[in-house]
C-alpha positions as CSV (number, residue, x, y, z in Angstrom):
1,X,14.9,-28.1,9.3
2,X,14.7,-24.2,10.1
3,X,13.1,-21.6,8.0
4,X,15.3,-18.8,6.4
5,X,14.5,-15.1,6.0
6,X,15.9,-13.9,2.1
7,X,17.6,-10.6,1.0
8,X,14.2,-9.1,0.1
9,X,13.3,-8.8,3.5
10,X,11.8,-5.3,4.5
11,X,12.0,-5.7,8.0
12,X,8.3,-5.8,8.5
13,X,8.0,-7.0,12.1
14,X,4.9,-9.6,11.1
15,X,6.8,-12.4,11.5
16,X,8.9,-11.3,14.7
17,X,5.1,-10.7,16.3
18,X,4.3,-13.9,15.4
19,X,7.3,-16.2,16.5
20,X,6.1,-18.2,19.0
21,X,9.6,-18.9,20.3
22,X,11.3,-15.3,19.5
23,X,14.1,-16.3,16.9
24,X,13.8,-13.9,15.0
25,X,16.4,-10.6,15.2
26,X,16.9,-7.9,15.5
27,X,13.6,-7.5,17.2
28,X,12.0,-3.5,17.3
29,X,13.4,-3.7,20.9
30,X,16.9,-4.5,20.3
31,X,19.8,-2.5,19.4
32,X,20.3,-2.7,15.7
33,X,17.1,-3.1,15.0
34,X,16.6,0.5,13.3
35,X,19.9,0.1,10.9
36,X,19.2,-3.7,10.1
37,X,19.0,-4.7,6.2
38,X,17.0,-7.4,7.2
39,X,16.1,-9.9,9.8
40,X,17.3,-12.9,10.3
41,X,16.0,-16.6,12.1
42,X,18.1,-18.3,14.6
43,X,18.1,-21.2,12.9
44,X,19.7,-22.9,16.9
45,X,15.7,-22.0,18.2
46,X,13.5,-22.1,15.3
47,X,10.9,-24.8,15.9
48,X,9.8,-24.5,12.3
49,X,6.3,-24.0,12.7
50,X,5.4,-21.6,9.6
51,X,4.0,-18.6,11.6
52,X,6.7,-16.5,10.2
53,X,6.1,-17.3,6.8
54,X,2.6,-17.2,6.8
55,X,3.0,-13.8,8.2
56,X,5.4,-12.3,5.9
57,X,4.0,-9.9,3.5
58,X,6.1,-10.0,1.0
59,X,7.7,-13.8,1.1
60,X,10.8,-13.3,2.4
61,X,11.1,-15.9,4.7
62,X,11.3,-19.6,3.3
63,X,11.9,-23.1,4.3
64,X,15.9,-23.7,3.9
65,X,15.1,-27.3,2.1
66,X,13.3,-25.2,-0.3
67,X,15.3,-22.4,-1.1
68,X,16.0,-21.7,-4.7
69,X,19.6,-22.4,-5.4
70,X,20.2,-18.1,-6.1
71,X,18.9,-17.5,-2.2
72,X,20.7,-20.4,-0.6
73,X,23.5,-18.3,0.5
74,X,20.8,-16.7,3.0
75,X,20.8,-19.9,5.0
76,X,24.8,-19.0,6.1
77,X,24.1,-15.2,6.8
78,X,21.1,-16.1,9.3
79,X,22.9,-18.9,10.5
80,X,26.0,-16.0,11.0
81,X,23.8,-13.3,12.1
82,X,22.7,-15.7,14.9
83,X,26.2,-16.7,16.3
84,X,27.7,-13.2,16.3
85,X,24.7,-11.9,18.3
86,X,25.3,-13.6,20.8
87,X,29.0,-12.9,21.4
């Protein structure tokens, strides 16, 4: 299981400085990071441990077993954001 961040995302970096094993992108210190949409969770590395959620202020970021059917096509863009990063 891996948690999900959704289109409303604001790209507040709460949950980036609290991601205990940094899987969430793009970071303030990467390149893209300043014309982003959103971010996105690597869902390869996340150890799904909460802190991201918890953090978020505005409840972007979700569980993927409990995405609401209209934001489960965020679980494919993370998962797609993640792979082309690291080409």
């Amino acid at each position: 299981m891996t948690y999900v961040i959704v289109g409303n995302c604001i790209n507040d970096t709460a949950c980036v400085d609290v991601c205990p094993v940094d899987c969430i992108h793009p970071a303030p210190n990467e390149i893209g990071f300043k014309t982003a949409d959103m971010l996105f969770i690597d869902p390869k590395f996340c150890i799904d441990c909460n802190a991201c959620a918890e953090a978020c202020p505005i409840d972007a970021v979700m569980p993927a077993h409990k995405l609401p059917k209209h934001f489960r096509h965020y679980q494919a863009i993370n998962a797609e954001y993640s792979i082309a990063r690291l080409k």
